[in-house]
PDBQT receptor file of N, H, CA, C and O in Angstrom, charges set to zero:
ATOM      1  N   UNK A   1       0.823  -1.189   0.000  1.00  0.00    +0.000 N 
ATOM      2  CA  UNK A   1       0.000   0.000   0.000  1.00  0.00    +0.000 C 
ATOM      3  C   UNK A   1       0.871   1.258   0.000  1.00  0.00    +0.000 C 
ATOM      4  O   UNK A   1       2.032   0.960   0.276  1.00  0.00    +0.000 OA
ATOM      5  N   UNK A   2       0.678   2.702  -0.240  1.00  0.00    +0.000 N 
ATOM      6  H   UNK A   2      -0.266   2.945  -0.465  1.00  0.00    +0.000 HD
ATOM      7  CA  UNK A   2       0.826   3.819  -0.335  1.00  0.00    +0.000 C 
ATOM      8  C   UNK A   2       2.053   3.834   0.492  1.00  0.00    +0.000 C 
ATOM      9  O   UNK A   2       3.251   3.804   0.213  1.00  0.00    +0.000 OA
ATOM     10  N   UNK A   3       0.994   3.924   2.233  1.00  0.00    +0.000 N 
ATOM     11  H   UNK A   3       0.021   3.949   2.459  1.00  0.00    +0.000 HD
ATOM     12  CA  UNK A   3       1.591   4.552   3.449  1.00  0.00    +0.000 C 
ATOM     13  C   UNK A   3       2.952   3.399   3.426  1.00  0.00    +0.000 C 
ATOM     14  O   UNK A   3       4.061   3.769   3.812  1.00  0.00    +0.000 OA
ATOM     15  N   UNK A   4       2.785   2.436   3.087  1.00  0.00    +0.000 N 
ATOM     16  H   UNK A   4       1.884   2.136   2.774  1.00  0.00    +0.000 HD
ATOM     17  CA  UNK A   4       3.963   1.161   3.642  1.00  0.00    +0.000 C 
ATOM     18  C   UNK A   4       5.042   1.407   2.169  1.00  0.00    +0.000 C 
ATOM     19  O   UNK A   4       6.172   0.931   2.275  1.00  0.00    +0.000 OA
ATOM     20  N   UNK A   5       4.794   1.919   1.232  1.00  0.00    +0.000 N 
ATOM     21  H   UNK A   5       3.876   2.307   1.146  1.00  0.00    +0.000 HD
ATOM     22  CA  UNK A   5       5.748   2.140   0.643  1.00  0.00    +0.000 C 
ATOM     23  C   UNK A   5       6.479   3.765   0.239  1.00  0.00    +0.000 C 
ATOM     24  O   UNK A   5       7.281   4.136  -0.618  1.00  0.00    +0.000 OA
ATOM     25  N   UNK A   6       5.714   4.462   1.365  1.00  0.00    +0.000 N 
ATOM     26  H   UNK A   6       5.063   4.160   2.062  1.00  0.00    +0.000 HD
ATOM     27  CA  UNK A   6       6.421   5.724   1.608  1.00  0.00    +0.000 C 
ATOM     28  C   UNK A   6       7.688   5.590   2.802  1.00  0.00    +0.000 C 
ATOM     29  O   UNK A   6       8.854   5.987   2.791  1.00  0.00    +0.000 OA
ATOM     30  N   UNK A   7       6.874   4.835   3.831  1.00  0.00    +0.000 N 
ATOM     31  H   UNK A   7       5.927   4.512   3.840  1.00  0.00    +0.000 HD
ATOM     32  CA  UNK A   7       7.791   4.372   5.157  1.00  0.00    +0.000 C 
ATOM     33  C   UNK A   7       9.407   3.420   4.392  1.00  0.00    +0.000 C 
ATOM     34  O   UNK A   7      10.616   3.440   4.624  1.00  0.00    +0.000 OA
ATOM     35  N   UNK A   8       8.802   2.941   3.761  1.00  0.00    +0.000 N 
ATOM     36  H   UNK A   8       7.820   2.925   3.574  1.00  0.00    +0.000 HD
ATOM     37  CA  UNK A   8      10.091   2.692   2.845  1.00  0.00    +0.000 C 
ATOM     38  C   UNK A   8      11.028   3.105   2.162  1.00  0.00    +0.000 C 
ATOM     39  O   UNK A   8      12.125   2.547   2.180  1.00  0.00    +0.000 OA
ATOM     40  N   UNK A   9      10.778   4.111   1.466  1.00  0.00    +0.000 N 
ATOM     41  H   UNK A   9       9.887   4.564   1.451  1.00  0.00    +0.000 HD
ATOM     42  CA  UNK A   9      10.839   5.495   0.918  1.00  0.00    +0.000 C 
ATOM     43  C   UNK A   9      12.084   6.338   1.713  1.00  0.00    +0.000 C 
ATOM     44  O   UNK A   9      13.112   6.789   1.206  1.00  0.00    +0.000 OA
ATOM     45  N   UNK A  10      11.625   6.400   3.191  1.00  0.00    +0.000 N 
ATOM     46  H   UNK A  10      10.791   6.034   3.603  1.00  0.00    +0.000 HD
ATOM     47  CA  UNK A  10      12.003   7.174   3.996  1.00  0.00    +0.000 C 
ATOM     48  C   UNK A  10      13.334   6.423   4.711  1.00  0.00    +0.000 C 
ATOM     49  O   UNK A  10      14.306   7.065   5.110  1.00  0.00    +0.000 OA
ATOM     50  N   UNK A  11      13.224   5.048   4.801  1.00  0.00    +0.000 N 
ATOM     51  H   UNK A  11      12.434   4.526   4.477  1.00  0.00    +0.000 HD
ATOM     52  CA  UNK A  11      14.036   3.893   5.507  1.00  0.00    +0.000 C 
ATOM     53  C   UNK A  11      15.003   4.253   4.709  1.00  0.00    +0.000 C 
ATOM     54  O   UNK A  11      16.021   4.815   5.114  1.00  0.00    +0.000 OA
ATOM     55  N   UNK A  12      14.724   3.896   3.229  1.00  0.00    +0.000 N 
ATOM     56  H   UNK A  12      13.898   3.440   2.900  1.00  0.00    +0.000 HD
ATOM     57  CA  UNK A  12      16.459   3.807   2.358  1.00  0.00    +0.000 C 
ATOM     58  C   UNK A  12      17.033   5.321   2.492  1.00  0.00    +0.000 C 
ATOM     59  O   UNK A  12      18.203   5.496   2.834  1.00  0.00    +0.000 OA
ATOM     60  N   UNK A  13      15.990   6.625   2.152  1.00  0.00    +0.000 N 
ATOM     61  H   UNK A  13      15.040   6.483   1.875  1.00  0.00    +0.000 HD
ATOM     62  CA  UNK A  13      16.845   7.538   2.748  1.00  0.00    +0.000 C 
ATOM     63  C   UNK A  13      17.771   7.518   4.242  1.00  0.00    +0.000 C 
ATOM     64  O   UNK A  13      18.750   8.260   4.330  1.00  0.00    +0.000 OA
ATOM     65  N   UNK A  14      17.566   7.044   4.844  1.00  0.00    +0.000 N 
ATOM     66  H   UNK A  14      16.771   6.442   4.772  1.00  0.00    +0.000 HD
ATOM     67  CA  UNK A  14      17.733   7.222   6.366  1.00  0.00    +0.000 C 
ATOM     68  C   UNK A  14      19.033   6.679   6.036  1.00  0.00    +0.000 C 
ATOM     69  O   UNK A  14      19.969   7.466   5.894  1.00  0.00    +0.000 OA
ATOM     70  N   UNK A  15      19.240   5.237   5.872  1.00  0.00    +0.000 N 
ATOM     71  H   UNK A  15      18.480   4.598   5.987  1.00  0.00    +0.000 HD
ATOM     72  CA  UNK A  15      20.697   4.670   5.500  1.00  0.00    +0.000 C 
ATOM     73  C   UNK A  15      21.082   5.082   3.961  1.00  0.00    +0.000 C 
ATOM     74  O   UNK A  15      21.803   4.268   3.382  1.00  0.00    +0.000 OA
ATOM     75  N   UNK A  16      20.914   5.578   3.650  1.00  0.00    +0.000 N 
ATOM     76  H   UNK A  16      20.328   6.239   4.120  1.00  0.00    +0.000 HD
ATOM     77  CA  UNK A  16      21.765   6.094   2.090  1.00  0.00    +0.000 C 
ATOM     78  C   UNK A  16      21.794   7.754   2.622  1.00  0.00    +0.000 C 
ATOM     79  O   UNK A  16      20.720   8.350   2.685  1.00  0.00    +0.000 OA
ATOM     80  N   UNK A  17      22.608   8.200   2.861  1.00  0.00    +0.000 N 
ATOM     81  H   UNK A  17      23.481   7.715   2.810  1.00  0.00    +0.000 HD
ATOM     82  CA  UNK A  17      23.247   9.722   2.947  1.00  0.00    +0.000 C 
ATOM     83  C   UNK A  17      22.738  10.271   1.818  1.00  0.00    +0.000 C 
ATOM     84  O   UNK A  17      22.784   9.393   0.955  1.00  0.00    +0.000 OA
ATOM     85  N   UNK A  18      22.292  11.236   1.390  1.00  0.00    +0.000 N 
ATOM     86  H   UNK A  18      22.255  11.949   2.090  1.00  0.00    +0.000 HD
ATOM     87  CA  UNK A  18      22.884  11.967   0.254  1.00  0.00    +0.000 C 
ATOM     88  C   UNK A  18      21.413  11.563  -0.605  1.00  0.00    +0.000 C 
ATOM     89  O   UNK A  18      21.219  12.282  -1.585  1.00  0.00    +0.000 OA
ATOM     90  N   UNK A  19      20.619  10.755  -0.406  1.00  0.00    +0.000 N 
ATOM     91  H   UNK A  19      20.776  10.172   0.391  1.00  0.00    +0.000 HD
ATOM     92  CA  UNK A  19      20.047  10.136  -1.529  1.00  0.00    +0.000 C 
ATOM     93  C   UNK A  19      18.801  10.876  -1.611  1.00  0.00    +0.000 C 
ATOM     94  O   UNK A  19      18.190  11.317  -0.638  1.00  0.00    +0.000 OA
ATOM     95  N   UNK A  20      18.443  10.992  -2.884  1.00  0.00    +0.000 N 
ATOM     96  H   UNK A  20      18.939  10.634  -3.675  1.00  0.00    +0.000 HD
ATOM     97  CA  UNK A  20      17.056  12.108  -2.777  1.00  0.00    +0.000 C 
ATOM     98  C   UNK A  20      15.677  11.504  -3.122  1.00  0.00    +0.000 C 
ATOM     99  O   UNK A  20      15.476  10.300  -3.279  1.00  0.00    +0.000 OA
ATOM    100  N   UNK A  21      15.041  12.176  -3.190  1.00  0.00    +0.000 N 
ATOM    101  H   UNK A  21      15.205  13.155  -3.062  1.00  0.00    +0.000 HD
ATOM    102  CA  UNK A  21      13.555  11.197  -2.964  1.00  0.00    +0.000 C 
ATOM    103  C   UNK A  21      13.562  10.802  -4.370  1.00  0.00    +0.000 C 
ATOM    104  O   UNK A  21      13.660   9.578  -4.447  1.00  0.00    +0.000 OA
ATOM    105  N   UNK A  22      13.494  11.371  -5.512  1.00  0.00    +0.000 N 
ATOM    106  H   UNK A  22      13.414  12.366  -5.449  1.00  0.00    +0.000 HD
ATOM    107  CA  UNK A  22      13.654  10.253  -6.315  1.00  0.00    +0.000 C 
ATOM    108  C   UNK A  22      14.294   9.499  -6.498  1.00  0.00    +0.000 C 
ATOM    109  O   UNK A  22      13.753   8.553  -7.070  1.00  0.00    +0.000 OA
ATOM    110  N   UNK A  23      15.482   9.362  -6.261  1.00  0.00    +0.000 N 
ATOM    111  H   UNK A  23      15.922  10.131  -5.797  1.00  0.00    +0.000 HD
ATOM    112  CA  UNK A  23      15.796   8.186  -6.532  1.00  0.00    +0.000 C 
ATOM    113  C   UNK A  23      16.425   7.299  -5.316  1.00  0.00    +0.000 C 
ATOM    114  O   UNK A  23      17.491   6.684  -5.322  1.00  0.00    +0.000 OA
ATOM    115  N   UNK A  24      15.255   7.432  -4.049  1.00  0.00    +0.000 N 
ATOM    116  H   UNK A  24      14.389   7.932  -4.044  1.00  0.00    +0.000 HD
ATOM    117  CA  UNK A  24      14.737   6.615  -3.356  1.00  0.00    +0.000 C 
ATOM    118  C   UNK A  24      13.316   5.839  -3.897  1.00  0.00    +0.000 C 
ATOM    119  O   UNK A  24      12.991   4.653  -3.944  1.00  0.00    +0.000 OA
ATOM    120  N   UNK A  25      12.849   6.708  -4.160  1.00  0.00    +0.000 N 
ATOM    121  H   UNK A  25      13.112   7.672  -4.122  1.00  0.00    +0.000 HD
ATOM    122  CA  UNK A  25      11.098   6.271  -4.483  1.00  0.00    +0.000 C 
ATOM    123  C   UNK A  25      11.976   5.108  -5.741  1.00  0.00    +0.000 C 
ATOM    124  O   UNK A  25      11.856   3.911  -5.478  1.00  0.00    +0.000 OA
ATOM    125  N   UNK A  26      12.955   5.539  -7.256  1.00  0.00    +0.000 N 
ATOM    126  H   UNK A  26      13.054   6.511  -7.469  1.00  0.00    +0.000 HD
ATOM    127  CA  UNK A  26      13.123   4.800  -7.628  1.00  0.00    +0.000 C 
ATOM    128  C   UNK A  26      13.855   3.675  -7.606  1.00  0.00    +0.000 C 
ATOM    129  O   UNK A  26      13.619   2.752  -8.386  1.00  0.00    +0.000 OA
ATOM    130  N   UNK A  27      15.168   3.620  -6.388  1.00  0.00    +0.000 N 
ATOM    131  H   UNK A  27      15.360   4.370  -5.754  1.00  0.00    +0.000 HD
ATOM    132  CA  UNK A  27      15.182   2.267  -5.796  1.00  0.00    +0.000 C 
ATOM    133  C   UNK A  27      13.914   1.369  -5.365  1.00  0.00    +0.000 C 
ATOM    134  O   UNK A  27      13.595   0.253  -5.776  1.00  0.00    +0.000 OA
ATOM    135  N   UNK A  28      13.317   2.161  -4.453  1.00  0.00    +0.000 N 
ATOM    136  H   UNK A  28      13.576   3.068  -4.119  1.00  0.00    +0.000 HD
ATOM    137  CA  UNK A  28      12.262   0.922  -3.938  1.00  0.00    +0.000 C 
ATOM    138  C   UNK A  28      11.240   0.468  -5.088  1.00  0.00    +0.000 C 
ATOM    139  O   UNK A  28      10.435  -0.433  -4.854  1.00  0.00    +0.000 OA
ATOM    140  N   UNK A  29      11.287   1.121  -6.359  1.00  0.00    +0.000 N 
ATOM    141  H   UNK A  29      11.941   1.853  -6.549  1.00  0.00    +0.000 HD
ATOM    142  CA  UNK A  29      10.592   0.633  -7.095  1.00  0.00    +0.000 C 
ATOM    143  C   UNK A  29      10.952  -0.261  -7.827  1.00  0.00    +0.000 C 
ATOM    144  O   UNK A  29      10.072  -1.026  -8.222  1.00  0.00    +0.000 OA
ATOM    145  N   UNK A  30      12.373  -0.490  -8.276  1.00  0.00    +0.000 N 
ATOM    146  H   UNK A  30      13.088   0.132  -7.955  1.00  0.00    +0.000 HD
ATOM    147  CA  UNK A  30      12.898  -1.490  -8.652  1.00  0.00    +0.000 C 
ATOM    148  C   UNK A  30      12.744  -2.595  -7.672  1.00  0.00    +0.000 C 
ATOM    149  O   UNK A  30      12.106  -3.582  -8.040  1.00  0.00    +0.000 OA
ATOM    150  N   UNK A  31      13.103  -2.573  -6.812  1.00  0.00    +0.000 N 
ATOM    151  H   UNK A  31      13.621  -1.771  -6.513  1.00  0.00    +0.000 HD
ATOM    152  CA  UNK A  31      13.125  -3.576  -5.810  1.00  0.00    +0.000 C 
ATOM    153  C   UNK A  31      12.041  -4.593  -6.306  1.00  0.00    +0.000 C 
ATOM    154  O   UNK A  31      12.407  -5.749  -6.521  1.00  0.00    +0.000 OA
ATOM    155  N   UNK A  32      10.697  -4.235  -6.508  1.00  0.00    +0.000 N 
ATOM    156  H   UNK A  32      10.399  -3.296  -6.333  1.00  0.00    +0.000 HD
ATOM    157  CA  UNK A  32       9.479  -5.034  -7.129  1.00  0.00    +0.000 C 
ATOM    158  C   UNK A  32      10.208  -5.764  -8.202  1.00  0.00    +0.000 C 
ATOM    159  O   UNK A  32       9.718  -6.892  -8.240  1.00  0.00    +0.000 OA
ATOM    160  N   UNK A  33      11.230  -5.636  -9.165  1.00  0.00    +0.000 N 
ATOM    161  H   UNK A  33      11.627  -4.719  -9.134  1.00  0.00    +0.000 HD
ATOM    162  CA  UNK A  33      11.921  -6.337  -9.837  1.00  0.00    +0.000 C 
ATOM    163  C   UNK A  33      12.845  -7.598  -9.307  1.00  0.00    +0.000 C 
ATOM    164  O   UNK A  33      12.969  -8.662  -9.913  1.00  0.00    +0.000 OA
ATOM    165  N   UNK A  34      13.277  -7.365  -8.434  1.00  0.00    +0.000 N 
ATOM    166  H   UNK A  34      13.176  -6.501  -7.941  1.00  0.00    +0.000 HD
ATOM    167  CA  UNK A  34      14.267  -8.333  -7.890  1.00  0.00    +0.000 C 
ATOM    168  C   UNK A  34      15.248  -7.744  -6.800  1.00  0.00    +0.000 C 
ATOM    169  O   UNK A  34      15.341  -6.521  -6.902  1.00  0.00    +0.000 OA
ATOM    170  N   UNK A  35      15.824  -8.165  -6.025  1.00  0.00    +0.000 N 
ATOM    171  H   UNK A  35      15.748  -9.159  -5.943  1.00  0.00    +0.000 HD
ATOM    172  CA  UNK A  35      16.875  -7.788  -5.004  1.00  0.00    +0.000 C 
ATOM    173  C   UNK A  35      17.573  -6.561  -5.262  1.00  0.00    +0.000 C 
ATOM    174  O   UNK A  35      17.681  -6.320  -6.464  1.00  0.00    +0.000 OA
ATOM    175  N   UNK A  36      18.139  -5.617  -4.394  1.00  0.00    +0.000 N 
ATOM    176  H   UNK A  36      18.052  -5.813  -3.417  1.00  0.00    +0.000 HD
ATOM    177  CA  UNK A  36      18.594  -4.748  -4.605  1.00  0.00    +0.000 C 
ATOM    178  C   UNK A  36      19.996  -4.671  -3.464  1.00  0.00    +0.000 C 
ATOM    179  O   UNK A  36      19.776  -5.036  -2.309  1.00  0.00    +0.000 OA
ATOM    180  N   UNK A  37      21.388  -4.199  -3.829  1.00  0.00    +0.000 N 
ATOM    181  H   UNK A  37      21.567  -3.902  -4.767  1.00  0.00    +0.000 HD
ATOM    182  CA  UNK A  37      22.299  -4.037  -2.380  1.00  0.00    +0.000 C 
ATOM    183  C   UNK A  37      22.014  -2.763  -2.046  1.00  0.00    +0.000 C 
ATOM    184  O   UNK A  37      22.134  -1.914  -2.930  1.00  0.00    +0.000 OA
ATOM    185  N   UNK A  38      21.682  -2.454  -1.025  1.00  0.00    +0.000 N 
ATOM    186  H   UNK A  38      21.585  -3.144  -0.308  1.00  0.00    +0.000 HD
ATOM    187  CA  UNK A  38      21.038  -1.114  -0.308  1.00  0.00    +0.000 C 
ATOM    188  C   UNK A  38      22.623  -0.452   0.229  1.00  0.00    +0.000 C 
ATOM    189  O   UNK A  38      22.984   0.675  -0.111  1.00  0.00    +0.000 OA
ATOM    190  N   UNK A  39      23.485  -1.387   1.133  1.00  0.00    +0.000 N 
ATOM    191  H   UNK A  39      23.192  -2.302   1.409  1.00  0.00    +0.000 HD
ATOM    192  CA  UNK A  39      24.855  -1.055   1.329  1.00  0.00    +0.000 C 
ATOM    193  C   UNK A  39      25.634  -2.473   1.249  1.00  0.00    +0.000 C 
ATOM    194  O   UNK A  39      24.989  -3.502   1.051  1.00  0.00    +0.000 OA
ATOM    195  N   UNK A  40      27.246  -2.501   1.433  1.00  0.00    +0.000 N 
ATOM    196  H   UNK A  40      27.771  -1.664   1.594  1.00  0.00    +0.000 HD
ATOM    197  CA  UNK A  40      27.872  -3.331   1.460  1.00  0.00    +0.000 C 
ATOM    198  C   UNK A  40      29.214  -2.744   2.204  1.00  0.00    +0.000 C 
ATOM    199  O   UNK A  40      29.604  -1.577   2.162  1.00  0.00    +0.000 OA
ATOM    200  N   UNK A  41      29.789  -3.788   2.858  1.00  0.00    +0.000 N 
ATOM    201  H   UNK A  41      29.472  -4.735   2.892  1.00  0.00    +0.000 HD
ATOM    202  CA  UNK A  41      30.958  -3.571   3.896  1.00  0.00    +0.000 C 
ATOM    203  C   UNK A  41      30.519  -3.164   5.225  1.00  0.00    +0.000 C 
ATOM    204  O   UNK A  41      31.419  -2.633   5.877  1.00  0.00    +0.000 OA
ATOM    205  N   UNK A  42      29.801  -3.227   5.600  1.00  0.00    +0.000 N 
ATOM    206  H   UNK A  42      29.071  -3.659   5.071  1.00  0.00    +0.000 HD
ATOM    207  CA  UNK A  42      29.115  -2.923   6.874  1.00  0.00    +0.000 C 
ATOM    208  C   UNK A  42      29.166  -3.832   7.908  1.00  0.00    +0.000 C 
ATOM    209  O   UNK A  42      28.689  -4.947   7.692  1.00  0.00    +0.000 OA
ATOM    210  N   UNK A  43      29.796  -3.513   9.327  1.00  0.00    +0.000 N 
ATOM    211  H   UNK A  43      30.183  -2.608   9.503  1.00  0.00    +0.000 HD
ATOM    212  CA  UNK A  43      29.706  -4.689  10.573  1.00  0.00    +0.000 C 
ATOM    213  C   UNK A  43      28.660  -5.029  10.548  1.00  0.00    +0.000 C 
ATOM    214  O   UNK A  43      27.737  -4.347  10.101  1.00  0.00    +0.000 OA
ATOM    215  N   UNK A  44      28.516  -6.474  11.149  1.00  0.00    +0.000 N 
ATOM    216  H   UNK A  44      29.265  -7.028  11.511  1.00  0.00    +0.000 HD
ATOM    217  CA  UNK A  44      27.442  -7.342  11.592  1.00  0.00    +0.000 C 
ATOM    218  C   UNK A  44      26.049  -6.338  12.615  1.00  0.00    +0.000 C 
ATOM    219  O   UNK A  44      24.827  -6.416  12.491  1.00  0.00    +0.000 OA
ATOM    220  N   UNK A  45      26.798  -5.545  13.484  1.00  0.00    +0.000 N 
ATOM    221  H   UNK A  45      27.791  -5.481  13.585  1.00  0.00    +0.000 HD
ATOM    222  CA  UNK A  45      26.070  -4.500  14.092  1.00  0.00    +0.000 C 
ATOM    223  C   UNK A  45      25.015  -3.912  13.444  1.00  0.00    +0.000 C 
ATOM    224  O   UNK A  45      23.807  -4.098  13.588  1.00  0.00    +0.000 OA
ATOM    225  N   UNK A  46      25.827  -2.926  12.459  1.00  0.00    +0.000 N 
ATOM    226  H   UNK A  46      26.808  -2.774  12.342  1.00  0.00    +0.000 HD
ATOM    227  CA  UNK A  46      25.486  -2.050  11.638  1.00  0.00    +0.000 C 
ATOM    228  C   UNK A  46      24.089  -2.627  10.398  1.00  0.00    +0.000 C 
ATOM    229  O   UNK A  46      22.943  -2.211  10.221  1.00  0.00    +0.000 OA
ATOM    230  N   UNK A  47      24.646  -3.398   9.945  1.00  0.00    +0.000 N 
ATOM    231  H   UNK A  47      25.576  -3.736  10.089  1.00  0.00    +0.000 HD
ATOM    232  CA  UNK A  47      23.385  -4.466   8.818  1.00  0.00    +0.000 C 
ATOM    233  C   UNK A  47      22.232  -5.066   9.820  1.00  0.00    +0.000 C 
ATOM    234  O   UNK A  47      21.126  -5.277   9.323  1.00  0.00    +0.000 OA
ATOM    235  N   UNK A  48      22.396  -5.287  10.896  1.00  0.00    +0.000 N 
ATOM    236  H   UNK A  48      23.295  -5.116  11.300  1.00  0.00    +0.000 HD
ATOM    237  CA  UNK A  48      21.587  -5.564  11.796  1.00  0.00    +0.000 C 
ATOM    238  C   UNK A  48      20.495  -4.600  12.416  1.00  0.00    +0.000 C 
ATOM    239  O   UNK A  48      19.512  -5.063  12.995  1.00  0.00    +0.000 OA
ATOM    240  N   UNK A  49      20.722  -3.157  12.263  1.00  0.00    +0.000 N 
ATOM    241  H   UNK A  49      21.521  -2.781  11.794  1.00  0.00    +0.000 HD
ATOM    242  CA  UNK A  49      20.619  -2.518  12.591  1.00  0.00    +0.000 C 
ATOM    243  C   UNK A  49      19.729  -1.360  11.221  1.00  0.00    +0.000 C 
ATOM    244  O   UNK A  49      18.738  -0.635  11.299  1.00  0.00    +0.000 OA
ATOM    245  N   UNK A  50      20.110  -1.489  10.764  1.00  0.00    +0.000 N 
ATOM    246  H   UNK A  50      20.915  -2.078  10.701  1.00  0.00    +0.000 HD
ATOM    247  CA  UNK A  50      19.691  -1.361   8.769  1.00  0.00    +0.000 C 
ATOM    248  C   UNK A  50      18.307  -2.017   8.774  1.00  0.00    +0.000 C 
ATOM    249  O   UNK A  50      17.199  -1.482   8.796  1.00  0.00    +0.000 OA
ATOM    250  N   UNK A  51      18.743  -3.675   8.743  1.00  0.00    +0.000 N 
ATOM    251  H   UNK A  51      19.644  -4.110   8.725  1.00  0.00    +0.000 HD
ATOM    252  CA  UNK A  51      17.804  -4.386   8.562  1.00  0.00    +0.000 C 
ATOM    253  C   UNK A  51      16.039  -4.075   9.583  1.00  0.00    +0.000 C 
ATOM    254  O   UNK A  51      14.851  -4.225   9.297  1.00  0.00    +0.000 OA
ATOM    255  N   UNK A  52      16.857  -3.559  10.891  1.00  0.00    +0.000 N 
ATOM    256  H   UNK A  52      17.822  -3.437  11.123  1.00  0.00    +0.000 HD
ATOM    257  CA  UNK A  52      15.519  -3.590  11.978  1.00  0.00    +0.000 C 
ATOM    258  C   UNK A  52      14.675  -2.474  11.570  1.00  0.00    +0.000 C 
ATOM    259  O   UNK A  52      13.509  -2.429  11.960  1.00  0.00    +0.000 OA
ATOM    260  N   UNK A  53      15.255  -1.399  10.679  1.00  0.00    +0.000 N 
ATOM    261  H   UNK A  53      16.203  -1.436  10.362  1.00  0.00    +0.000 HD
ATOM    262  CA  UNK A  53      14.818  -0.812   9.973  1.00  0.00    +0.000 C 
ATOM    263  C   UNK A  53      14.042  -0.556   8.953  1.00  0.00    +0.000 C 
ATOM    264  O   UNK A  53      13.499   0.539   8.804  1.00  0.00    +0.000 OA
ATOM    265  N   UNK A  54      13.915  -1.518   8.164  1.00  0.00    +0.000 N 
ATOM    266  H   UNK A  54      14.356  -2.407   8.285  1.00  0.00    +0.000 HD
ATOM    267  CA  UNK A  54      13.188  -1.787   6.921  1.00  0.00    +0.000 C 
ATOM    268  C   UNK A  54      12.279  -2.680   7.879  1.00  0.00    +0.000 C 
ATOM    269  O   UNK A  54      11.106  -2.337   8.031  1.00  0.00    +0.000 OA
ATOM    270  N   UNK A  55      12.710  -3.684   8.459  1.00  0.00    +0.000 N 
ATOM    271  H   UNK A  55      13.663  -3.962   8.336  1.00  0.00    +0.000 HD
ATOM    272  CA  UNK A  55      11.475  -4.597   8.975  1.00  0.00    +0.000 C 
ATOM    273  C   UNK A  55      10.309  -3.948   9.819  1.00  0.00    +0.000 C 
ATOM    274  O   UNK A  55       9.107  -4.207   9.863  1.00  0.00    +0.000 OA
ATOM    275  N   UNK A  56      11.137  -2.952  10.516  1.00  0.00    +0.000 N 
ATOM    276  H   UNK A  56      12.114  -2.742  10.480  1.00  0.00    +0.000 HD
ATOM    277  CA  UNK A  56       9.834  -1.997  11.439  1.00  0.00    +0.000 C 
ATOM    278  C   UNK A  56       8.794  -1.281  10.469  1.00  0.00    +0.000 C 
ATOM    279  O   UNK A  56       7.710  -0.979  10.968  1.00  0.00    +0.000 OA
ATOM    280  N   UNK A  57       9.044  -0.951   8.991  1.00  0.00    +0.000 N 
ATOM    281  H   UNK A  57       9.924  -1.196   8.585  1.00  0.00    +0.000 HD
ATOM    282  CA  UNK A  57       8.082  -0.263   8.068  1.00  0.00    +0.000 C 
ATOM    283  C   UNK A  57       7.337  -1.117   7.689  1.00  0.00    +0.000 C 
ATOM    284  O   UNK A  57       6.276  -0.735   7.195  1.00  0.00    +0.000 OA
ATOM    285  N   UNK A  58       7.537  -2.193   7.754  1.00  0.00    +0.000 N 
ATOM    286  H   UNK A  58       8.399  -2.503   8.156  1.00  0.00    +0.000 HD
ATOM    287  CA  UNK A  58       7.357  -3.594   6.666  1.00  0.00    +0.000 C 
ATOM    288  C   UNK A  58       7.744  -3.834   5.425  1.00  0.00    +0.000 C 
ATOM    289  O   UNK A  58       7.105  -4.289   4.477  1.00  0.00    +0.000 OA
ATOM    290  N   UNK A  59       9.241  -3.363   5.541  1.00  0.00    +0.000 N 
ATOM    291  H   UNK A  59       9.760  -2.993   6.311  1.00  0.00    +0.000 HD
ATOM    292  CA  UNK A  59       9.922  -3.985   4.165  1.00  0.00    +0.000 C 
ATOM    293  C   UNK A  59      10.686  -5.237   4.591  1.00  0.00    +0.000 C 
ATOM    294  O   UNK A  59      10.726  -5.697   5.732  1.00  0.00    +0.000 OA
ATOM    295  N   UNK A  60      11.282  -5.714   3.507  1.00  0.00    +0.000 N 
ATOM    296  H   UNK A  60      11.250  -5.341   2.580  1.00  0.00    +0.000 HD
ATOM    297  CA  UNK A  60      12.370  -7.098   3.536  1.00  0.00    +0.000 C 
ATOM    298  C   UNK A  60      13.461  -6.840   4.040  1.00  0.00    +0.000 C 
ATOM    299  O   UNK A  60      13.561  -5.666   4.395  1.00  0.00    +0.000 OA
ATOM    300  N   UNK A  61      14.315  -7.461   4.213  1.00  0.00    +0.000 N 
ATOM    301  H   UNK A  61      14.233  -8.415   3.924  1.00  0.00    +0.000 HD
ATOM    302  CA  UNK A  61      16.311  -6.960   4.065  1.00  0.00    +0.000 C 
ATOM    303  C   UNK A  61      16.912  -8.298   4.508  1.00  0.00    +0.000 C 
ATOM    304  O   UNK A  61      16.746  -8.901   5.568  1.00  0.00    +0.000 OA
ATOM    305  N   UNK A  62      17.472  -8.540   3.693  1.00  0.00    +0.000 N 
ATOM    306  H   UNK A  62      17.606  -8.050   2.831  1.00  0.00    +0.000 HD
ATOM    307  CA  UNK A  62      18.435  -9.440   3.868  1.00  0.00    +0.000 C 
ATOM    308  C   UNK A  62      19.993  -9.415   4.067  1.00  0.00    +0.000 C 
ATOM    309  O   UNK A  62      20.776  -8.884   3.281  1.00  0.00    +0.000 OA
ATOM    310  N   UNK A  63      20.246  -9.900   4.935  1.00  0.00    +0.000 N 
ATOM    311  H   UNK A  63      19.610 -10.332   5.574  1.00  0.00    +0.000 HD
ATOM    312  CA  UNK A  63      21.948  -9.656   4.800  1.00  0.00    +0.000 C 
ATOM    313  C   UNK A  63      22.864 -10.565   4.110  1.00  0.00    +0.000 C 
ATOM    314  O   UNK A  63      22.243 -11.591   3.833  1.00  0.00    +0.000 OA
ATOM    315  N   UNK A  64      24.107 -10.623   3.707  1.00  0.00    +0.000 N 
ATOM    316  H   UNK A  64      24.612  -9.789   3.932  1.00  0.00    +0.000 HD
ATOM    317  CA  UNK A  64      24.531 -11.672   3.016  1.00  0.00    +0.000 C 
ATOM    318  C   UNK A  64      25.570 -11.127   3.731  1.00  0.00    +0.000 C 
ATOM    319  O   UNK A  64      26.693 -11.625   3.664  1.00  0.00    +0.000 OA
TER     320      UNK A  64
């Protein structure tokens, strides 16, 4: 829905510095395509911490 993919919206800004709403809105829209790396090189902490993030909006995240 809308509200759950604005909260999303707002998540990847939060961990991407710098990143502007479009092309937040158009990451998460790809995402509907297939997997996306949001970041990489990040402590176990840190991705953990990312992740509790997207899950509290109700998005996915996976770590690898």
């Amino acid at each position: 829905d809308a509200a759950k993919k604005v909260a999303i919206i707002k998540a990847v800004r939060e961990v991407v510095p710098g990143l502007g709403l479009k092309e937040a809105k158009d990451f998460v829209e790809a995402v509907a395509a297939g997997p996306k790396t949001v970041k990489e090189g990040l402590s176990k902490e840190d991705a953990d911490k990312m992740a509790a993030q997207f899950k509290e909006v109700g998005g996915e995240c996976e770590i690898k």
